[in-house]
N, C-alpha and C positions, 0 to 999 in steps of 0.2 A: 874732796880729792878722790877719797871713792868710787862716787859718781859717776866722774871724770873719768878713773878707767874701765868701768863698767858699759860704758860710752863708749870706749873708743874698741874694748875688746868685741863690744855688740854690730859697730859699724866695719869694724876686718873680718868678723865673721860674715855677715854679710855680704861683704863686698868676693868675700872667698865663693860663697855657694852660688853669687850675681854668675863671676867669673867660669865655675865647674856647672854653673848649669846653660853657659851659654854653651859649652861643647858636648854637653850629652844632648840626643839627639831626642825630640819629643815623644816620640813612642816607648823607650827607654825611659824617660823622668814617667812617664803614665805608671810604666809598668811597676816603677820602683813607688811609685803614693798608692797604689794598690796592694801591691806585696805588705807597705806600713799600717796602710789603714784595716787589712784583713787580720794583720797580726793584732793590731791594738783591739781590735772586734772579738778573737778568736783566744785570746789570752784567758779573758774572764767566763767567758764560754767553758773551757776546759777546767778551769781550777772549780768550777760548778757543777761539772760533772765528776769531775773526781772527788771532791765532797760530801755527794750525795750518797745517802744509804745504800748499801747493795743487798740488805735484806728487802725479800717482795710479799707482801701480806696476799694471801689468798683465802676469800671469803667462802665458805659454802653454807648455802642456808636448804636446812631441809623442812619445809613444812607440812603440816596437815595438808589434804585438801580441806578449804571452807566451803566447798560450791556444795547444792545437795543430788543425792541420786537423781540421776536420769532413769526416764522410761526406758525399755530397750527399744532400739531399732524397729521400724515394721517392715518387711519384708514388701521386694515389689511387687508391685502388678503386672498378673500376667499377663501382654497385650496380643492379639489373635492379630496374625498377619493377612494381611488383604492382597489377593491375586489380582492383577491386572493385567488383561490381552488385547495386544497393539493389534489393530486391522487396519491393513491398509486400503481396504476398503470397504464402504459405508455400506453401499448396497446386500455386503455378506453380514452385515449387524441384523440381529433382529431388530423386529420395530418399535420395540418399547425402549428401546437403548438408543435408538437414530434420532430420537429426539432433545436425551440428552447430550450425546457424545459428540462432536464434531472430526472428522478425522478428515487432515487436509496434506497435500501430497507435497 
C-alpha cells in the first residue's frame, strides 16, 4: 500500500513539472538547471573554504654560502681604436692602399 502511494505521489509530481515545464519557455528552464547545477557545485566549494586555516606559514631560510671564493674580476682590455678615411676617389689613394682598397661610387 505504501508503494502504491509512493507511486502515485511520484506520477502527480511528475505529471505537475511535464505540465509547468511545458509553459516555461526554454531559455528560462536553461537558465534555472544552471543557476541549480552552479549552486550544487558552488555549495561544497565554499563551506571548504571557509573551513580552511587562515593562519599562512612563512618560511625563511638563511644559509651559508657553500660555493667557495671566487678570483676577483680582471679588468678589461684596453682596445686602440682604428681610423678609417672614406675616398671617394681611387686615384687620390696612395698606391700601396689602391691595391688593397676598392672604392666604387
Amino acid at each position: 500500500m505504501k508503494t502504491i502511494i509512493k507511486l502515485v505521489a511520484f506520477t502527480a509530481l511528475a505529471a505537475i513539472a511535464w505540465h509547468v515545464g511545458g509553459m516555461i519557455p526554454p531559455a528560462a528552464l536553461t537558465l534555472a538547471l544552471g543557476v541549480l547545477f552552479g549552486l550544487m557545485v558552488g555549495i561544497p566549494i565554499a563551506l571548504a573554504a571557509l573551513t580552511a586555516s587562515k593562519r599562512i606559514r612563512h618560511d625563511h631560510y638563511h644559509h651559508t654560502p657553500t660555493e667557495s671564493p671566487r678570483e676577483p674580476q680582471k679588468q678589461p682590455l684596453q682596445i686602440t681604436a682604428t681610423r678609417y678615411t672614406v675616398v671617394a676617389n681611387r686615384a687620390a689613394l696612395p698606391t700601396v692602399a689602391q691595391n688593397k682598397i676598392e672604392v666604387k661610387r
